[in-house]
ZAROZA-891950 format. One record per residue (C-alpha): residue in one letter; x, y, z. Coordinates in steps of 0.02 Angstrom, whole numbers, plus 50000, padded with zeros to 5 digits. Layout:
! residues N
aXYZ ...
//
This chain:
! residues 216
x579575097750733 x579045116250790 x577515115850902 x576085124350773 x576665108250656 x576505096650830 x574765103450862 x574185101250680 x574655083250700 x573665083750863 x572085089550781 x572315078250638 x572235064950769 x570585071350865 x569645068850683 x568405055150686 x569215044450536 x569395024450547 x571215020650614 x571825014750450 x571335032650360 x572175040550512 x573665032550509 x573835035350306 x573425053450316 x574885054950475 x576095045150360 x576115055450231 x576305072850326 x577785064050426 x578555057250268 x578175070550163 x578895089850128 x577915103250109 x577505106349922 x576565115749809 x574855105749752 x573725111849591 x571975106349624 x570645109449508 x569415113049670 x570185128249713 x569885145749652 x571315147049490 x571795160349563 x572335154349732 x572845137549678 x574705137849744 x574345128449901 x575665119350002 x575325102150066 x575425111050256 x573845120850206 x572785106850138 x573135099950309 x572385116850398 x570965117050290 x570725097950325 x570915101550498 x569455115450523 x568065105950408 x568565089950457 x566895086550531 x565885090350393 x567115083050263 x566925065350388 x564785067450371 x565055071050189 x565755053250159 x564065045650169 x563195059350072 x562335051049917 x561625059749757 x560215072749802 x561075073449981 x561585093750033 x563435085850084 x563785077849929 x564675090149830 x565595091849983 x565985071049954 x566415074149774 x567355092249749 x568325090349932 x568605074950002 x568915065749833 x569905077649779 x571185080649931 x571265061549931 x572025062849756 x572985080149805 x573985070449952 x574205054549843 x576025055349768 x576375039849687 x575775032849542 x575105014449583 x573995023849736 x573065037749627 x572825023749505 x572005013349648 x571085028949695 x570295030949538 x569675015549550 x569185015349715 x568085032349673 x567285021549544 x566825007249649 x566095022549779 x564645028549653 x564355010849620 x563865009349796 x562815026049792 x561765019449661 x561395001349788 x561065013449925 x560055022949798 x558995008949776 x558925001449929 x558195019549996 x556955024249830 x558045038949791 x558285036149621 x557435049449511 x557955059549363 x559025071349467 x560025057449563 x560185047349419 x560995061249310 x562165065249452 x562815048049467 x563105048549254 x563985062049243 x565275058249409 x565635041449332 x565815050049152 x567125062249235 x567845045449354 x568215035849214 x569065050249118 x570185054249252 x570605035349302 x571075035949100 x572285050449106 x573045042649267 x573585026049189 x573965039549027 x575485047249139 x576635031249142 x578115032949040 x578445014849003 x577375006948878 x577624991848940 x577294998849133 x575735005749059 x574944990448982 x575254981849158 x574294993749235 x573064995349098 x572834976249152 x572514976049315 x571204992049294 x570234982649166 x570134967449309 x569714978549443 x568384986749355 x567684972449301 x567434963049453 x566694980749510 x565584978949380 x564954960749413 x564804961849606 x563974978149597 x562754969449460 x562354953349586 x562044967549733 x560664976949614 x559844959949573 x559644956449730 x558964970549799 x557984974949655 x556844958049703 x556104967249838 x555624984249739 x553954984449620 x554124986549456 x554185008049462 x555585004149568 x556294990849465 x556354999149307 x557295013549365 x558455004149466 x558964993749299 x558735010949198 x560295018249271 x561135002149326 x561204997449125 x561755014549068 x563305014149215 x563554995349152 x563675003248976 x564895016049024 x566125006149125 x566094990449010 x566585002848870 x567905009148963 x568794990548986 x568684988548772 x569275006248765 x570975003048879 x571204984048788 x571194993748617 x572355005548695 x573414990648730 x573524985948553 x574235003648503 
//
């Protein structure tokens, strides 16, 4: 390992991450050759980047990409949340099964922005059609994800155990809003349930969308 590649590592390690995020990011540079990523974030023009820059670039805003994490809606980080960090999650993701889980995962993360929404009063117009259109563009990229397996029969299993997982997303989050929306009054209330039905809507659609797929 030369020593500019040793002292990225060392960085990598200085950045204020849990262990288990630190240890998964390390794993992968270790385990991984340097390769050529296409991200949609980028500039089209520049998007040949190898998997040693994304590490650089994680490297030197690493400590606003870790504040960004628990930017919400309305928040000046949050684009920073949503168009970095999500992405190079997905960018140094290689297998299948994890930037299926990913996708999901980034679908259970605006489902806790909208119960710190409401916990904090912060839902309004703006917030609300934030949160809409992320989970619109989620749940169409979690779609073309499970889309990629080959195997029919490899994509109904997976098509499977998304529907589950969103689902039970979709009913804890629901028991979470219920329960904090006992405390609100009724301004509160109704635009808690407002957006809570409309990303109910959207995700429930989704599950009878992949079980017709299924049937195909």
């Amino acid at each position: 390992m030369n020593e500019d590649f040793k002292k990225g590592i060392d960085s990598i390690k200085n950045i204020q991450m849990t262990r288990y995020e630190k240890d998964l990011v390390l794993k992968r540079i270790l385990e991984t050759k340097p390769q050529k990523v296409r991200s949609f974030w980028v500039n089209p023009v520049f998007y040949n980047y190898s998997f040693a820059t994304l590490i650089i670039l994680f490297v030197f805003v690493g400590g606003t990409s870790i504040y960004a994490e628990k930017a919400l809606p309305g928040d000046l980080l949050y684009p920073v949340k949503t168009s970095f960090n999500e992405p190079l999650r997905a960018a140094i993701t290689f297998d299948e099964i994890g930037q299926i889980e990913w996708e999901e995962e980034k679908i259970g993360r605006r489902l806790e922005e909208i119960e710190s929404l409401s916990i904090q009063g912060m839902i309004n117009e703006k917030t609300t059609q934030t949160i809409e259109e992320n989970i619109d563009a989620n749940l169409e990229t979690l779609d073309k994800t499970i889309e990629k397996a080959q195997n029919r029969s490899e994509r109904n299993d997976k098509t499977s155990k998304t529907q589950l997982k969103l689902q039970v997303q979709n009913e804890a989050h629901n028991k979470i809003i219920e329960k904090i929306s006992q405390d609100k009054n009724e301004n509160e209330k109704e635009k808690i349930k407002s957006l809570n039905d409309s990303v109910k809507k959207r995700i429930e659609k989704k599950i009878e969308d992949l079980e017709k797929r299924k049937k195909r």
